[in-house]
One Martini backbone bead per residue (centre of mass of N, CA, C, O) as a GRO file, in nm:
protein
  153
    1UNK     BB    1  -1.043   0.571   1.570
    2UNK     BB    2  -1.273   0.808   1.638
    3UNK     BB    3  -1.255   0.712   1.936
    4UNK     BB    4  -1.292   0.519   2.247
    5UNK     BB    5  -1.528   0.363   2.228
    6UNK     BB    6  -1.533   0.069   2.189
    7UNK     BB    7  -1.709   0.022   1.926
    8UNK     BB    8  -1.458   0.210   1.769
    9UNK     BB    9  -1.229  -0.036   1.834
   10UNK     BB   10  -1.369  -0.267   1.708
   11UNK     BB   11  -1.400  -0.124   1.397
   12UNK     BB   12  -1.105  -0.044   1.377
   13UNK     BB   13  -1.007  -0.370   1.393
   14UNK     BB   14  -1.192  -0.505   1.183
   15UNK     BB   15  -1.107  -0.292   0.929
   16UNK     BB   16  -0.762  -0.236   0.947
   17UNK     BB   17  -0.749   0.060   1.202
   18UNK     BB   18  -0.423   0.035   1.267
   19UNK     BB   19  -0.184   0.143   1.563
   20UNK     BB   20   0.093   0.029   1.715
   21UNK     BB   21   0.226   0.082   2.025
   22UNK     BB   22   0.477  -0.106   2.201
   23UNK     BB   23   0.536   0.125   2.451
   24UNK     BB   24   0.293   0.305   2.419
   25UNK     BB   25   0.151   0.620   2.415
   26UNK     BB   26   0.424   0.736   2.439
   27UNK     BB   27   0.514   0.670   2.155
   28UNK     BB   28   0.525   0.703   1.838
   29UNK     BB   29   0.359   0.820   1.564
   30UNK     BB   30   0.223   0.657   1.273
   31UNK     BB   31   0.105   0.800   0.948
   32UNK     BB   32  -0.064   0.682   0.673
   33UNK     BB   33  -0.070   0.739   0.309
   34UNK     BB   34  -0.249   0.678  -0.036
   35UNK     BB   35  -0.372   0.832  -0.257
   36UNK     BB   36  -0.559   0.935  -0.001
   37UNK     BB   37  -0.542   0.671   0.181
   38UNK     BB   38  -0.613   0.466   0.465
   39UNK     BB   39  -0.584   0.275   0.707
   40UNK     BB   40  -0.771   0.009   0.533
   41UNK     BB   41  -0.750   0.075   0.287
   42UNK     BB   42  -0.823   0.105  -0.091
   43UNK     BB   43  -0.649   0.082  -0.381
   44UNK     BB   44  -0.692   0.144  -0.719
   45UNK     BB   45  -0.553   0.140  -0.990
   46UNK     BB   46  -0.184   0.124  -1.011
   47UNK     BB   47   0.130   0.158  -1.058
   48UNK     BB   48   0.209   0.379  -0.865
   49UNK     BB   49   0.369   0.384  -0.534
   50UNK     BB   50   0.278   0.637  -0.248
   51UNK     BB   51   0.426   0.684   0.082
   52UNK     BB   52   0.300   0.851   0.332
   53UNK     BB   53   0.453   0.986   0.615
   54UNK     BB   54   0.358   1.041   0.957
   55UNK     BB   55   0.610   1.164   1.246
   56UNK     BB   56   0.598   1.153   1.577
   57UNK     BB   57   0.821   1.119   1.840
   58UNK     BB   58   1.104   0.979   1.627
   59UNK     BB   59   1.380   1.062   1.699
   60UNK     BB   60   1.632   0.813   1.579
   61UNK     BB   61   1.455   0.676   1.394
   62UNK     BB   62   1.302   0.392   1.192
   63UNK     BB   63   1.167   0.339   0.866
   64UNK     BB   64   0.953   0.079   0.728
   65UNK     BB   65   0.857  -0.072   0.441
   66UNK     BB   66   0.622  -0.273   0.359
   67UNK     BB   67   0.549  -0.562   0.150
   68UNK     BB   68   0.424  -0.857   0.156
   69UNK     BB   69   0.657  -0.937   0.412
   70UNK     BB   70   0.847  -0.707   0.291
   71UNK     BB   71   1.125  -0.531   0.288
   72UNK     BB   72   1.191  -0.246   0.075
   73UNK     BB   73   1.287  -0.005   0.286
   74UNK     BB   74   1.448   0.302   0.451
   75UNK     BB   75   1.415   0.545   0.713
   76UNK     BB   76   1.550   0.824   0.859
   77UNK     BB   77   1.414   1.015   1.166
   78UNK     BB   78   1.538   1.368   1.210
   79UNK     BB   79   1.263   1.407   1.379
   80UNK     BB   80   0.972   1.524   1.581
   81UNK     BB   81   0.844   1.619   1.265
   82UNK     BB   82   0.787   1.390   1.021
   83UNK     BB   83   0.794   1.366   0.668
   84UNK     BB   84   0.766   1.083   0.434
   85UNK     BB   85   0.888   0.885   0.136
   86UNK     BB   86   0.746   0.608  -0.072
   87UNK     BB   87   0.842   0.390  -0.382
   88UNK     BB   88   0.622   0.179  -0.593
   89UNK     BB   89   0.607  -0.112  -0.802
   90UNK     BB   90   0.356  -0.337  -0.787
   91UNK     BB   91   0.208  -0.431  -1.024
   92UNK     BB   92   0.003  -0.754  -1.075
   93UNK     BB   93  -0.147  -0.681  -0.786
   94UNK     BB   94  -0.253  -0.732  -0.464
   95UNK     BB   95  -0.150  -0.533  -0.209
   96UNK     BB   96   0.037  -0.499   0.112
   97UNK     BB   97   0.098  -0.185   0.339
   98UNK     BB   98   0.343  -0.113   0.588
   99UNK     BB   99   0.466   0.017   0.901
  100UNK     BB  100   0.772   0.069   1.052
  101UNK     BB  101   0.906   0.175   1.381
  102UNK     BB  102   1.257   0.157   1.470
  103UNK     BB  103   1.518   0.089   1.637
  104UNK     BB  104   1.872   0.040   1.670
  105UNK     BB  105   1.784  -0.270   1.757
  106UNK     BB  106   1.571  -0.361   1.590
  107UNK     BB  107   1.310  -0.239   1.719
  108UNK     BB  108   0.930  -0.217   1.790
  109UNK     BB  109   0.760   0.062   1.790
  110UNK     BB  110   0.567   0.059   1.515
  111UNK     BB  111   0.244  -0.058   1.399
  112UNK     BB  112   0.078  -0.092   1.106
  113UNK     BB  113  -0.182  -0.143   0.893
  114UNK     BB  114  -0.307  -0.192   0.600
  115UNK     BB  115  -0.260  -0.089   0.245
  116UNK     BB  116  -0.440  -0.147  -0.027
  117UNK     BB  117  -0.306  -0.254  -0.389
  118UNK     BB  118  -0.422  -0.232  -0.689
  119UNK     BB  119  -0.222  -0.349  -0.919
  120UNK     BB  120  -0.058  -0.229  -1.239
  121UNK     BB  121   0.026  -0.240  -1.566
  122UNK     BB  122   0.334  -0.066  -1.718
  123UNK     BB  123   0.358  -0.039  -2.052
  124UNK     BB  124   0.340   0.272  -2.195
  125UNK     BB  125   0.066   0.326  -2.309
  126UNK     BB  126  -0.162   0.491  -2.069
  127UNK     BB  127  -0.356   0.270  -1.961
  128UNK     BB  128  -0.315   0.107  -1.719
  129UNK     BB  129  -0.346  -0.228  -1.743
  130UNK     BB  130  -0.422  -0.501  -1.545
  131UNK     BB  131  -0.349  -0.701  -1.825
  132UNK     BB  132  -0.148  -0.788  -2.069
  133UNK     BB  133  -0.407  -0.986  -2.201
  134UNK     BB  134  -0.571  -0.831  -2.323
  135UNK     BB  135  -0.500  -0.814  -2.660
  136UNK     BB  136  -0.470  -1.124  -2.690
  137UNK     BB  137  -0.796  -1.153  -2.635
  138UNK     BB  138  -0.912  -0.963  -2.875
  139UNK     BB  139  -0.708  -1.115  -3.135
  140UNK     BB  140  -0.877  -1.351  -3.100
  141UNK     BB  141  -1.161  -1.286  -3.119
  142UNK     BB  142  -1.105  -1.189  -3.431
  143UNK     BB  143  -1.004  -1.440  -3.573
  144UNK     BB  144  -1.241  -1.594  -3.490
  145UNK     BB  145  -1.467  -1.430  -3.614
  146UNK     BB  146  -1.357  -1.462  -3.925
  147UNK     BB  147  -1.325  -1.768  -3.939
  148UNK     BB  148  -1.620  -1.789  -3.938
  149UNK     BB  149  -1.694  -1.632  -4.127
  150UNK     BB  150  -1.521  -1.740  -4.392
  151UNK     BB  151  -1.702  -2.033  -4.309
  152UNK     BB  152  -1.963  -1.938  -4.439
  153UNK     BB  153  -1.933  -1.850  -4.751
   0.00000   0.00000   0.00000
C-alpha cells in the first residue's frame, strides 16, 4: 500500500500488491521485482525472467521461488540485509511468480503476491517470437495466395 489508510491497504489487496507476513510486523520483510515490474504487476513478451529480491530481518532463513504453484529453487539468506537473484525460463505462457521465506522448519514465514510473466518462445532467432507458430502460418498463407493466383490464370 502506499500508505496505512483503509483505502490504500484495500487497493492493494484489490491489486494483488501484498506481502504477508506471517509471524506479524516484526518479521522479516520480502520484496521482489522482475525486469523492474513490482508485486502486482505484469511484465510482457520475456524468454528468460530475473528475479530480484530483497531481504530484510532474515537471516538463516530460507527463501524459495514459486511460479504457477511450484516451487523452482531456493536460496538460503545469509545476512538480515541480503538481495538475492532467481532465474526461469518461463517458455509461452503467461505465468505468475511469488516468493516465500520459510524457517529450518520449513515453515511460512512469509508470502508475497504473484508479479505475473507473458513469456515468449526463445527460438534463438533473436526475434523472440511469442509462438512458434507465426512462420508456419505465414507460409500457409503464402502458399493459399500462390495457389489462388496460379488457379485464376
Amino acid at each position: 500500500a502506499d500508505n496505512l489508510s483503509e483505502a490504500a491497504i484495500v487497493d492493494a489487496i484489490r491489486n494483488g500488491r501484498t506481502v504477508v507476513q506471517l509471524q506479524g510486523p516484526g518479521a522479516p520483510m520480502v520484496d521482489m521485482t522482475i525486469s523492474g515490474a513490482t508485486i502486482g504487476s505484469e511484465v510482457a513478451d520475456t524468454a528468460q525472467v530475473t528475479v530480484s529480491a530483497h531481504v530484510t530481518g532474515g537471516a538463516g532463513t530460507i527463501l524459495q521461488l514459486w511460479r504457477d504453484g511450484e516451487k523452482l529453487s531456493q536460496q538460503e539468506v545469509s545476512g538480515d540485509d541480503k538481495k538475492l537473484t532467481f532465474s526461469d525460463t518461463p517458455g509461452v505462457a503467461l505465468r505468475r511468480y511469488r516468493l516465500e521465506l520459510i524457517n529450518d522448519l520449513n515453515q511460512r514465514i512469509v508470502v508475497t503476491s504473484h508479479i505475473w510473466v507473458n513469456g515468449v518462445a526463445d527460438d534463438g532467432c533473436g526475434c523472440a517470437s511469442s509462438e512458434g507458430r507465426g512462420n508456419w502460418v505465414l507460409a500457409l498463407a503464402l502458399l493459399l495466395l500462390r495457389r489462388r493466383r496460379s488457379g485464376s490464370s
